[in-house]
C-alpha positions in Angstrom: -8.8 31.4 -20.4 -10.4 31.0 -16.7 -13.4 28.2 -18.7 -9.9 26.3 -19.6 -7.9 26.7 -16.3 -11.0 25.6 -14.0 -11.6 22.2 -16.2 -7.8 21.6 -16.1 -8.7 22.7 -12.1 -11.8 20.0 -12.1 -9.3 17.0 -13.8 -6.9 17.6 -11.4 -9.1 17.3 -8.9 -10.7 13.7 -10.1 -7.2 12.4 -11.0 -5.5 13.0 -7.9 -8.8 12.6 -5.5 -7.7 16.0 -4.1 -9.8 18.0 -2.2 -11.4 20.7 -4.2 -10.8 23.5 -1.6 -7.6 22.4 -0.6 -6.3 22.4 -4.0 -7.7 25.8 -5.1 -5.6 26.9 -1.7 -2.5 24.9 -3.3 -2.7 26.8 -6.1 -3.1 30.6 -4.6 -0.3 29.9 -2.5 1.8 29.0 -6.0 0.6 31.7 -7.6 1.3 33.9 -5.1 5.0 33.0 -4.7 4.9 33.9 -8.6 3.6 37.4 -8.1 5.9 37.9 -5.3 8.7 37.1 -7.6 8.1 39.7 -9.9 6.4 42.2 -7.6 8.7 41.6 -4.1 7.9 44.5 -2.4 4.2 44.7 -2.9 2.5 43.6 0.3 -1.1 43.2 -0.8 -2.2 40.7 -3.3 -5.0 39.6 -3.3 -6.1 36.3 -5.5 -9.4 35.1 -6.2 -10.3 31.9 -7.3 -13.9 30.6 -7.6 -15.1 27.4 -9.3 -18.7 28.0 -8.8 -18.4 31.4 -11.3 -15.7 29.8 -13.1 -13.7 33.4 -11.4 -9.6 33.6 -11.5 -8.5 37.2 -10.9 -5.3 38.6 -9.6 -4.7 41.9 -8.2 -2.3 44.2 -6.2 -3.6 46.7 -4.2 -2.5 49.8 -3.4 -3.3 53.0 -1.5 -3.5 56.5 -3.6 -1.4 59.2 -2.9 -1.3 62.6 -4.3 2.7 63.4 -4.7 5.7 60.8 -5.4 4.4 57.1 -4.1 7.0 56.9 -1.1 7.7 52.4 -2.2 5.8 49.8 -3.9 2.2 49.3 -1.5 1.6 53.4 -2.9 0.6 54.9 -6.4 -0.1 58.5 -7.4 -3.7 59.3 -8.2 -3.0 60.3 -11.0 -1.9 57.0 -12.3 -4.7 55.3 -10.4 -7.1 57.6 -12.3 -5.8 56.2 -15.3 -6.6 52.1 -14.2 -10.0 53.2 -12.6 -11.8 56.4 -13.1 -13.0 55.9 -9.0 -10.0 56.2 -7.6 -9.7 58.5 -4.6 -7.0 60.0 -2.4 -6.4 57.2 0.6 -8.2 55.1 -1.2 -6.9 51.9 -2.6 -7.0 51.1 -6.1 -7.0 47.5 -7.6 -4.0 46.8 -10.5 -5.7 43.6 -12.2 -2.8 41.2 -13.3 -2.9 39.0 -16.2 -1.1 35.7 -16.8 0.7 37.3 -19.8 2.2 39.7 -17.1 4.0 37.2 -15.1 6.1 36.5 -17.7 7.5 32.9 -18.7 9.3 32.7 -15.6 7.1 33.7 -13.1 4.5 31.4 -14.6 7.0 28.5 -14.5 7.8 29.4 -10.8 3.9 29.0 -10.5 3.7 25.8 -12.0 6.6 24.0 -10.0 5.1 25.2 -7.0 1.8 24.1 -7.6 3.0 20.6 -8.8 5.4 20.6 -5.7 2.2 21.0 -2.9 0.4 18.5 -5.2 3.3 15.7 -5.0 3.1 16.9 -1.2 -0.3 16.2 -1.1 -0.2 13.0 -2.7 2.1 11.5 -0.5 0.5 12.4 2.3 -3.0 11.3 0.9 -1.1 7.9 0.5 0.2 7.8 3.8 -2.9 8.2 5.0 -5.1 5.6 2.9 -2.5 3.2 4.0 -1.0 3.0 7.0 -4.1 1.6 8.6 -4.0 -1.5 5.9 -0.4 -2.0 6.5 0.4 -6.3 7.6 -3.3 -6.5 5.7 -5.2 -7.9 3.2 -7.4 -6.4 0.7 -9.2 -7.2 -2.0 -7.5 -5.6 -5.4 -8.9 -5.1 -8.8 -6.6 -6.0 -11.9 -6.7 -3.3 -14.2 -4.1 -4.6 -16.9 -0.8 -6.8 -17.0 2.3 -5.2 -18.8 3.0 -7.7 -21.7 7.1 -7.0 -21.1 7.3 -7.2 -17.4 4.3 -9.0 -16.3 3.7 -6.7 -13.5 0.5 -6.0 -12.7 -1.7 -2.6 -11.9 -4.4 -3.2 -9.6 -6.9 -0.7 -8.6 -7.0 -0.7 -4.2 -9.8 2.3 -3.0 -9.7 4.3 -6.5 -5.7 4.4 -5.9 -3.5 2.3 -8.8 -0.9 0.0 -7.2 1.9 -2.2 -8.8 1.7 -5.9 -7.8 5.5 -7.0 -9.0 5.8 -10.1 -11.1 8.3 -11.7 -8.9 4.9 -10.8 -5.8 2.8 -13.1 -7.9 2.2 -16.7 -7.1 4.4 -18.6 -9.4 1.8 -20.1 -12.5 -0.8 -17.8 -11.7 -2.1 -16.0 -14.5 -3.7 -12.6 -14.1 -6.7 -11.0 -16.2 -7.9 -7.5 -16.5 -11.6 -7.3 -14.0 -10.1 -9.9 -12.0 -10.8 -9.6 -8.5 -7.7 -10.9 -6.1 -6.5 -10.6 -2.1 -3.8 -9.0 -1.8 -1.1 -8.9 1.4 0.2 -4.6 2.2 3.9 -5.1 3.1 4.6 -1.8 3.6 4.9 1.3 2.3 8.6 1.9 0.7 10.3 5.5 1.4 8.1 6.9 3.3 9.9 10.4 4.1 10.6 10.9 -0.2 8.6 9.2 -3.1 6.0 6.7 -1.3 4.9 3.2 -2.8 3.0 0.8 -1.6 4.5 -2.7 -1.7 2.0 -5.7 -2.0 2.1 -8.7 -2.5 0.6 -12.4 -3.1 3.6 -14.6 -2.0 4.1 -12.8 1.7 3.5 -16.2 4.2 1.5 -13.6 5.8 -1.4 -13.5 3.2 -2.4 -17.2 3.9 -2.5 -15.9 7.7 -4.9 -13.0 6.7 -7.0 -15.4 4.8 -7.4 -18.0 6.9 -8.1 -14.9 9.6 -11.0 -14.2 6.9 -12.6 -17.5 6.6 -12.2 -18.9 10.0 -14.5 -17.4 12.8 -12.5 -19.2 15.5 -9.4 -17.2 14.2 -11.0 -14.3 13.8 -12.5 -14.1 17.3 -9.1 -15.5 18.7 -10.7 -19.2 19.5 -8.1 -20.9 17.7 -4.4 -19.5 17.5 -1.7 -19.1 14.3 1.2 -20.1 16.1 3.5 -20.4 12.7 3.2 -20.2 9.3 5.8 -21.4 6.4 5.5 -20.8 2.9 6.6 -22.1 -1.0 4.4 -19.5 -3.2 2.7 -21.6 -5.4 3.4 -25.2 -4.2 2.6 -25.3 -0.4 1.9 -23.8 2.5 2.0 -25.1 6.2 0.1 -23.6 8.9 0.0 -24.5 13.0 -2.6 -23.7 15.2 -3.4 -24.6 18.6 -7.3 -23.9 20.0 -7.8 -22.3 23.4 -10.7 -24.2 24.1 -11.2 -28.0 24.6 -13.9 -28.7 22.8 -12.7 -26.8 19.6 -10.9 -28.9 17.3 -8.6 -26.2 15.6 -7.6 -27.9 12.5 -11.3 -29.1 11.7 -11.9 -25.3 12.3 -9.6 -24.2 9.2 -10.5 -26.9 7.0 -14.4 -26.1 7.2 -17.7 -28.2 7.0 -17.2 -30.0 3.8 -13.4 -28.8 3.5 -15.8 -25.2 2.8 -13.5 -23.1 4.4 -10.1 -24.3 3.2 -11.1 -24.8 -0.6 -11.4 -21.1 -0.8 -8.3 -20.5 0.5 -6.9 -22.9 -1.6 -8.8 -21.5 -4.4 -7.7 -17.6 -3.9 -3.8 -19.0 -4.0 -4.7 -20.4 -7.4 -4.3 -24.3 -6.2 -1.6 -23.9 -3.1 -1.6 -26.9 -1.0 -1.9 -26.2 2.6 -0.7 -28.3 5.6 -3.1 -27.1 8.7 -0.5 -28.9 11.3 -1.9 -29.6 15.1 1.0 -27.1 17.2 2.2 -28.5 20.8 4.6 -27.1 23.3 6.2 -31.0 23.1 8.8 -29.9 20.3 9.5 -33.5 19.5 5.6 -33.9 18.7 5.3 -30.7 17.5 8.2 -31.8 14.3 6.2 -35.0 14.1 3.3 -33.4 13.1 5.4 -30.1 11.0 6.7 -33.1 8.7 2.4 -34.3 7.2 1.5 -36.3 5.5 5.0 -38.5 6.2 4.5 -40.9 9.2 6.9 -40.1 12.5 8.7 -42.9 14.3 10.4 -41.1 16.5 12.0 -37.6 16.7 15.4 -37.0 18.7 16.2 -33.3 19.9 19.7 -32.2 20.2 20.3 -32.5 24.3 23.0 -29.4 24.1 20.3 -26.6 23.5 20.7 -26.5 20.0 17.4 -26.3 17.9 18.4 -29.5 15.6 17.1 -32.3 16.1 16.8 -36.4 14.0 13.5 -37.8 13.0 13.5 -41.7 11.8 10.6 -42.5 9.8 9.4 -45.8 7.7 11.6 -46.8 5.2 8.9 -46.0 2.4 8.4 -42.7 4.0 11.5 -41.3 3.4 10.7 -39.3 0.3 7.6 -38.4 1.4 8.9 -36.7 4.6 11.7 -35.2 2.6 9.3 -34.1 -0.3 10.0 -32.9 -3.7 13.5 -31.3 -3.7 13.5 -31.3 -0.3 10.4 -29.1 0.2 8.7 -31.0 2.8 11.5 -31.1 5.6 12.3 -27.3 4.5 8.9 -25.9 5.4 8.8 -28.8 8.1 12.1 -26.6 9.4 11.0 -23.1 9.0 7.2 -23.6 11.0 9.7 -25.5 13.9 12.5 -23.2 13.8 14.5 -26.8 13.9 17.3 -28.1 12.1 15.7 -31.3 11.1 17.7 -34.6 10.1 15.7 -37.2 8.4 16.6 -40.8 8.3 15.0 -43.8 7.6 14.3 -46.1 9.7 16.9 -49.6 10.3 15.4 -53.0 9.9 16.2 -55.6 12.5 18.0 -58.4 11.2 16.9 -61.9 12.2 
């Protein structure tokens, strides 16, 4: 019995990535609340449990008397004669327990409690590896892709982790070994049943990776004053560079467009507008709305954050885009509500 309990012990141990010695405490503490169960007023128990010897052993102990055992911590020497030949008067003789004298519910009650501490320990053990990657990006190994759903489990430090279909760039198609970044939302119920959210369509990921590939973003050089996003189709980006002669957008794209191709790359063929930010909000649409040419751009004068750009006639589906998509993302990096017209031909 004790070779079978200490390799279920040693699986547990692997599967969960729990602590050896904090486990075997886990489990003498829901043992114990089983023995307690069926022996409540015995104060001293004492469990052993030792992987190294492969030992499990369970005892009460209790001091020998000569008459009638006055409660449950006391037994008559007679009786403790009987369970070891050694026993003495004032003494205290050892009552070795086996599982089959917990009874089913008593070894249920174990069970629970065990598996209780363990959930505990999980979520905590989660908490832990994660909160520092939280707003991050990490790289993710795809272990397999649910034919039905088309969710995918990725492997993140030893620890599986669903990345939801609808988190997935639109097109992209995942394969088991496949090695992907991935953006940490969050982690989801925190105080009850912890997951980690992640995801690949976050704005936020294109941030994180163009923090990986671009020294000057990393080291705070050049700035990411906005980003806005269409998973899958485009992306556009504003910096600004705290140094004169650092041209920010040259920067991000890279000698040889190095730097920007692997971004592009990792979101499986994104486009990606790296847009020139100024505090002039008129120039600053101008350049939101790339690769369409600007004539002029007219803010609202009441406050408002709208504002009406007139571009070249042949421009105007350009600077609108597919299904509007240019002048959306255009809108989101501004935070303006952008009218786009085109511009009027003077009559001779």
């Amino acid at each position: 019995m004790n070779k079978d309990f200490f390799e279920a012990l040693l699986l547990l141990q692997k599967e969960n990535g729990i602590n050896g010695d904090l486990l075997v405490e886990k489990i003498k503490q829901g043992v114990l609340k089983a023995i307690k169960k069926d022996y409540p007023n015995c104060d001293d128990i004492n469990i052993l449990i030792d992987p190294e010897k492969n030992k499990f052993e369970m005892k009460i102990l209790k001091t020998v008397v000569e008459g009638e055992p006055e409660n449950d911590n006391e037994i008559n020497i007679d009786e403790a004669l009987t369970l070891d030949k050694k026993s003495r008067l004032g003494g205290v003789c050892e009552i070795k327990l086996s599982t089959a004298q917990f009874g089913r519910v008593a070894a249920q009650s174990a069970k629970q409690s065990i598996r209780h501490d363990i959930k505990e320990f999980e979520k905590e053990h989660l908490l832990s590896q994660y909160q520092d990657k939280e707003h991050e990006c990490v790289s993710a190994t795809v272990q397999k892709v649910e034919p039905g759903t088309g969710n995918a489990v990725l492997t993140i430090d030893k620890s599986e982790v669903y990345l939801l279909k609808n988190e997935q760039i639109p097109g992209e198609i995942l394969h088991a070994g496949d090695i992907i970044k991935v953006y940490v939302v969050g982690i989801i119920n925190p105080d009850k049943k912890p997951t980690i959210k992640i995801s690949r369509t976050h704005k936020d990921l294109v941030k994180r990776l163009f923090e990986i590939e671009v020294p000057e973003i990393y080291d705070g050089t050049v700035e990411v004053k906005s980003i806005s996003r269409e998973a899958g189709s485009r992306s556009k980006i504003a910096v600004l560079s705290k140094e004169k002669n650092v041209d920010a957008v040259g920067a991000c794209i890279g000698p040889k467009r190095s730097r920007i191709t692997r971004i592009v790359e990792e979101l499986f063929g994104e486009k990606i507008d790296i847009i020139p930010y100024s505090e002039i909000d008129e120039e600053f649409i101008a350049n939101a709305l790339a690769p369409a040419e600007v004539i002029s751009v007219k803010c609202a004068e009441d406050g408002v954050k709208a504002c009406t750009v007139v571009v070249p006639n042949n421009q105007l589906s350009l600077a609108i885009g597919n299904k509007g998509q240019n002048a959306k993302l255009a809108a989101r990096l501004t935070g303006y509500k952008i009218d786009i017209t085109p511009e009027i031909p003077v009559i001779a």
